[in-house]
Each structure stands twice: as structure tokens, then as C-alpha cells.
C-alpha positions in Angstrom: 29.0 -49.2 5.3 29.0 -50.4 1.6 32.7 -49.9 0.0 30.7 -47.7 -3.1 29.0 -45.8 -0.6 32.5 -45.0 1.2 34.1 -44.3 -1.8 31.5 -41.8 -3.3 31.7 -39.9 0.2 35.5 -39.9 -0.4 35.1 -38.1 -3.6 32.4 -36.1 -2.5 34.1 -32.5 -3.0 35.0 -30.9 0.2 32.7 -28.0 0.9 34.3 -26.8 4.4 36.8 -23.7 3.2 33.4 -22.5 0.7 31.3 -22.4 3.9 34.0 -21.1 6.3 34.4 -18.4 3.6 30.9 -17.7 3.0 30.6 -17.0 6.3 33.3 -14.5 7.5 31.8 -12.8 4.5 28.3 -12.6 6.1 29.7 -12.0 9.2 31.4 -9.4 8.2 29.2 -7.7 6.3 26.7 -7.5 9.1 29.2 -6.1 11.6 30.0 -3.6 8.8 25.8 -2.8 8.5 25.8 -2.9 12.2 28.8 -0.4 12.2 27.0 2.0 9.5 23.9 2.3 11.8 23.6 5.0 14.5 21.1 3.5 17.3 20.6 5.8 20.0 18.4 4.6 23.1 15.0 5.1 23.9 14.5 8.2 25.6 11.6 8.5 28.5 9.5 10.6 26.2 9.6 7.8 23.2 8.2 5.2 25.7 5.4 7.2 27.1 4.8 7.7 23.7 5.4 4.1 22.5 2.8 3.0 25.6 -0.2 5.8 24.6 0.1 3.9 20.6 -0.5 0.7 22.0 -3.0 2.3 24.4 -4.6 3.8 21.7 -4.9 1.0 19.5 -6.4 -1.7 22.1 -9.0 1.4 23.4 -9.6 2.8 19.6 -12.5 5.5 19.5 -15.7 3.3 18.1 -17.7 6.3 17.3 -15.2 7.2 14.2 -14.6 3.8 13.5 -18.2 2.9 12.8 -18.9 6.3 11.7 -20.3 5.6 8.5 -21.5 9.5 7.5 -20.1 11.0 4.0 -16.2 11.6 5.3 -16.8 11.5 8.7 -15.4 8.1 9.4 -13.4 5.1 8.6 -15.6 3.3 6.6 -15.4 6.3 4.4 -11.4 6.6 4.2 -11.2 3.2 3.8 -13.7 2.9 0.4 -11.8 6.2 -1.0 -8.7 4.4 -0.4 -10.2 1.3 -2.1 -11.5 3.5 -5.1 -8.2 5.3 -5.2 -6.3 2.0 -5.8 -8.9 0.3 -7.9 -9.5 2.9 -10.7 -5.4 3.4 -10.4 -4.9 -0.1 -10.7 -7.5 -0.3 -13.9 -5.8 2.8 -15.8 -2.4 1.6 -15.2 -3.4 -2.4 -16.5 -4.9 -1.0 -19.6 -1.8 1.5 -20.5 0.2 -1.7 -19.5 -0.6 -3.5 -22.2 0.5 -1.8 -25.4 3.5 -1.1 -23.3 4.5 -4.5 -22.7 3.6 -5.6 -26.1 6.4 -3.2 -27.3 8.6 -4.5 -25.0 8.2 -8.0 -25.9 11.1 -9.1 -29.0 9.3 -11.5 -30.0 5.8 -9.5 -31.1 8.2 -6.3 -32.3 11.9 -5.9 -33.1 14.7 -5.4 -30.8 15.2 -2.3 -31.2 11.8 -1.1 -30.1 11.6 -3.3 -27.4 14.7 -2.2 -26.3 13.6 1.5 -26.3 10.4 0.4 -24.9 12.1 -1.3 -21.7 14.7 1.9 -21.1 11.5 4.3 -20.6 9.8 1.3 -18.3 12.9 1.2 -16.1 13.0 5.0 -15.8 9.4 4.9 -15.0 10.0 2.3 -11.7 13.0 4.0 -10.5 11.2 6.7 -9.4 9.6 6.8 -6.1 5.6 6.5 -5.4 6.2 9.1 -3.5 8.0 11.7 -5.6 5.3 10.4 -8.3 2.3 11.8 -6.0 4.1 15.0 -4.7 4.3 16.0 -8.4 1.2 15.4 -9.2 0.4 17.4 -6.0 1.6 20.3 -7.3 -0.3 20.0 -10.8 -4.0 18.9 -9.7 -3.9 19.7 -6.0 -4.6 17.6 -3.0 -6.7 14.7 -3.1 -7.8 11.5 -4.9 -6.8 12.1 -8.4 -3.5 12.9 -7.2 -3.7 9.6 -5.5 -5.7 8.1 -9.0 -2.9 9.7 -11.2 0.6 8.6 -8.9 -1.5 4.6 -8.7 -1.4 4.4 -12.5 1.6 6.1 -13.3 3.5 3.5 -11.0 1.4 0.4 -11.8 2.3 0.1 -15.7 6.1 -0.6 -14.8 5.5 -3.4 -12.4 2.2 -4.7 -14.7 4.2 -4.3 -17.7 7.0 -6.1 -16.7 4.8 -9.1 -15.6 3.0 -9.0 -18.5 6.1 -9.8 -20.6 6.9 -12.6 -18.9 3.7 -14.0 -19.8 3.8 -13.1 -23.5 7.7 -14.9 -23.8 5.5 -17.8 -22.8 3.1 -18.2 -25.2 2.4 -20.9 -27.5 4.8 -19.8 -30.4 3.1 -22.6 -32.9 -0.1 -20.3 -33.0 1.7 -17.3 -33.4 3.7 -18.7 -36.5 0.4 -19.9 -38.3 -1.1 -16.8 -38.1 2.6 -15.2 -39.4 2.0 -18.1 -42.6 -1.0 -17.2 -43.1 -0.4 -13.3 -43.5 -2.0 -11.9 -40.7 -1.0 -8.3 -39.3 0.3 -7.5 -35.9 -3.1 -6.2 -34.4 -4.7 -9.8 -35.7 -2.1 -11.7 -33.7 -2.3 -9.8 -30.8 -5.9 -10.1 -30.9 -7.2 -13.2 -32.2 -3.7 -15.4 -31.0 -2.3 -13.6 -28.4 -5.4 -12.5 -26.2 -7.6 -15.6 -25.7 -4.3 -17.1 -24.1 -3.0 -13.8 -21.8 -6.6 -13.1 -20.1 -6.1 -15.2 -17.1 -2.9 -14.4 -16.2 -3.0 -11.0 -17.2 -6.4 -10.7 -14.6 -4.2 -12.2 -11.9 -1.5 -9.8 -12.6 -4.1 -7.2 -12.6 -4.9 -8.6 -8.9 -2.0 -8.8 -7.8 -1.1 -5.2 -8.6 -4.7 -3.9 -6.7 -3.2 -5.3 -3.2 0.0 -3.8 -3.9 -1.7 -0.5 -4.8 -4.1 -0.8 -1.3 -1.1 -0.6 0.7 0.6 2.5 -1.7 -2.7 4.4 -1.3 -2.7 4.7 2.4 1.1 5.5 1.9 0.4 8.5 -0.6 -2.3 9.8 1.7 0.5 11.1 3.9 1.2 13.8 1.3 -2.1 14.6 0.8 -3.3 12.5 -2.4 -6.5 11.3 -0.7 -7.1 7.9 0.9 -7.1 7.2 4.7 -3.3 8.3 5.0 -3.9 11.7 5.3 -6.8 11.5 8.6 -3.6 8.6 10.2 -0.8 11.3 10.1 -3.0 13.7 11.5 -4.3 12.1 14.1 -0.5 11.1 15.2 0.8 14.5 15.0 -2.2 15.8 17.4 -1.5 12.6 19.4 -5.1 11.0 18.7 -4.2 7.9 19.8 -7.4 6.9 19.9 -8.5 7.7 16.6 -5.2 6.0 15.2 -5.8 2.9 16.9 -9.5 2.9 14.8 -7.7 3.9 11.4 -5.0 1.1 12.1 -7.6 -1.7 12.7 -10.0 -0.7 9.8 -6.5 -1.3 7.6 -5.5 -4.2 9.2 -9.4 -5.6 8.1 -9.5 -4.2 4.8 -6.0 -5.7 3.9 -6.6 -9.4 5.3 -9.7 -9.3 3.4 -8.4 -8.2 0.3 -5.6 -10.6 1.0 -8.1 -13.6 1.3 -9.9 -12.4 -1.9 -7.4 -11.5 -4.5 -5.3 -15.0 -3.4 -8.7 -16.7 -3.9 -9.7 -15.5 -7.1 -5.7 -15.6 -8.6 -5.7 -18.5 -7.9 -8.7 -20.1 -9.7 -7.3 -17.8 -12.3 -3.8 -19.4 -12.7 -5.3 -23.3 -12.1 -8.8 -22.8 -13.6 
């Protein structure tokens, strides 16, 4: 071996104690989770049970899953689900925007973007869930709960993306529209725009297949979608007809999957 070569391994810091120490740490931490977490058996009752959900799903009832009557079937569940998290998703993007041009320092002062980014936080540390059983209780059961819960909980996720884009603007624009006196509105609008579309849109998509999933989710307490047919069927032990809801989700999701990924990114690379 070359003397320099030998040399540099000799002063290569030894890394052996860091590792070793690293992981007792993991190790004891996972004992500690392991510890924390009561894990009872399987009981006869949960495997008979276990084995009619996996009957259920590879012998799903056709006739509801290509029932294609005004709510009579999965197709149906599955487009108010899609509606549910698409007008959501399109309310939420729009009130994203102002939002997270008051969060951004460098279109309004610190103090306001400050303020701005204490109300976002609140907003995402509440639960989708909590968001939808209060809005239960206001408009009732049904989609525009589900509408209502999707936008409410989209403009902290949107808006927080959508900062990150404006901090990455092209600041020589913005300062020669600040020399040449224009207001706030014209630099948002003539300077900031034209450059945000694109990855705004993406954002935008990205947020709808996030929402897809939520809606079937919210659907469990009663704020539309297909949840709310899925955790019926269960409790009545449907098996069948859960095994049809399952694999319309499991096609409406991959295709959205294959979609949005497509079209962000042409979006991000043009």
C-alpha cells in the first residue's frame, strides 16, 4: 500500500466509540418502545375474522362494485370521494396563497409574517379528524362537511410549500420592480406569478393525492366520500362488499398516483 495512502488511513479519525454509542442508544430505545407497547395474542375470534377480510376481499361482491346507479355503487362513492377532495383541494390552494404571501419576510415584514406563520401552525396541529367532526356538528353529515374539513386542512400544508417557493425566487426582478416604484399587488402579480405557476400547480397536485386518501378517512365520521359505506360494511361484517370498496380504492389511488406524478413532473422539468 502507498506510504500516503497508509498515513491518511492513520489519521483518519476513529469512528468506533460514535457507532458503538449510537447504537446502544438505538437499541435502547427500541427495547424501551418495545417495553411501552402492550401486545396481546391473537385470539380465535380475530383470526376467523382476519380469514373472512381476506375472504372477502379476493371473492368481493361484483354487482356493487360495478354498480354504477346514482349512490348505489362504488363507482359512485369513489367520484364523490374524488369531488370531495378536488373542490377541497381547489378552495384550500386559492386561500393558500394570500396566506403564504403574508408569511413570506421577504414580500411583507417580519412581524406579519411572523403572525401569519403562528395561525398556520395552529391550523396544522389540529387533527383532520377533529376538523370534520366540527364541522359535523355545524352543516350536518355529508360532503360539504368533507368539502369544508379538505380545505380547512390543505392551506397549512399548501401554504407552507408555497413559501418555500417564493424564498426562491429570482430576487433581481423583484428589486427592479421595488426601483421602479411599483406596489406590492404589482410585484406579486406581474413579478412574482409568471415565476410561482408551475410549482405552485404541482403543489396543488400534490396536495389532491394527499386529500384522496383524507377523504376516504373523513368518511368514517360521516363527511361523505366512500368511508362511510367501508365502516359499515365492516361493522355488519360485509366482507364481501368491503373487499369491492377496498379494490375500487386501491384503482382510484394508483391511478391518481400515475397521473399527478406524470403531470408534476412535466410541471417541475417542463
Amino acid at each position: 500500500m502507498n506510504k500516503s495512502v497508509q498515513l491518511q488511513l492513520e489519521k483518519a479519525p476513529n469512528r468506533k466509540l460514535y457507532l458503538t454509542t449510537i447504537g446502544v442508544i438505538l437499541t435502547a430505545l427500541l427495547v424501551w418502545s418495545i417495553l411501552g407497547v402492550n401486545i396481546t395474542g391473537f385470539s380465535q375470534r380475530g383470526l376467523d375474522i382476519a380469514s373472512n377480510i381476506v375472504r372477502g376481499i379476493l371473492t368481493p361482491d361484483l354487482e356493487f362494485l360495478f354498480d354504477f346507479t346514482s349512490g348505489g355503487g362504488v363507482p359512485y362513492l369513489l367520484f364523490e370521494t374524488i369531488a370531495i377532495a378536488f373542490l377541497g383541494t381547489i378552495f384550500g390552494s386559492f386561500l393558500a396563497i394570500p396566506i403564504s404571501f403574508l408569511m413570506s419576510p421577504s414580500v411583507v415584514s417580519r412581524p406579519v409574517a411572523f403572525i401569519t406563520r403562528l395561525v398556520v401552525i395552529f391550523i396544522r396541529t389540529i387533527p383532520s379528524l377533529v376538523y370534520g367532526l366540527m364541522f359535523i356538528r355545524v352543516t350536518g353529515p355529508g360532503p360539504y362537511a368533507g368539502v369544508l374539513t379538505m380545505s380547512l386542512t390543505s392551506i397549512g400544508m399548501i401554504s407552507r410549500l408555497y413559501v418555500d417557493v417564493i424564498e426562491n425566487l429570482d430576487r433581481g426582478i423583484l428589486e427592479a420592480m421595488t426601483s421602479m416604484g411599483c406596489t406590492t399587488y404589482e410585484k406579486i402579480r406581474y413579478g412574482i406569478m409568471p415565476q410561482l405557476f408551475s410549482n405552485f400547480l404541482s403543489v396543488t397536485i400534490y396536495r389532491y393525492d394527499m386529500n384522496l386518501r383524507d377523504a376516504t378517512i373523513l368518511g368514517l365520521v360521516g363527511a361523505g366520500g366512500i368511508g362511510a359505506p367501508l365502516i359499515f360494511a365492516m361493522r355488519a361484517y360485509r366482507w364481501n362488499e368491503v373487499g369491492s370498496i377496498l379494490i375500487g380504492l386501491v384503482i382510484l389511488i394508483l391511478a391518481v398516483e400515475i397521473f399527478s406524478n406524470k403531470l408534476r413532473g412535466k410541471l417541475v422539468n417542463g
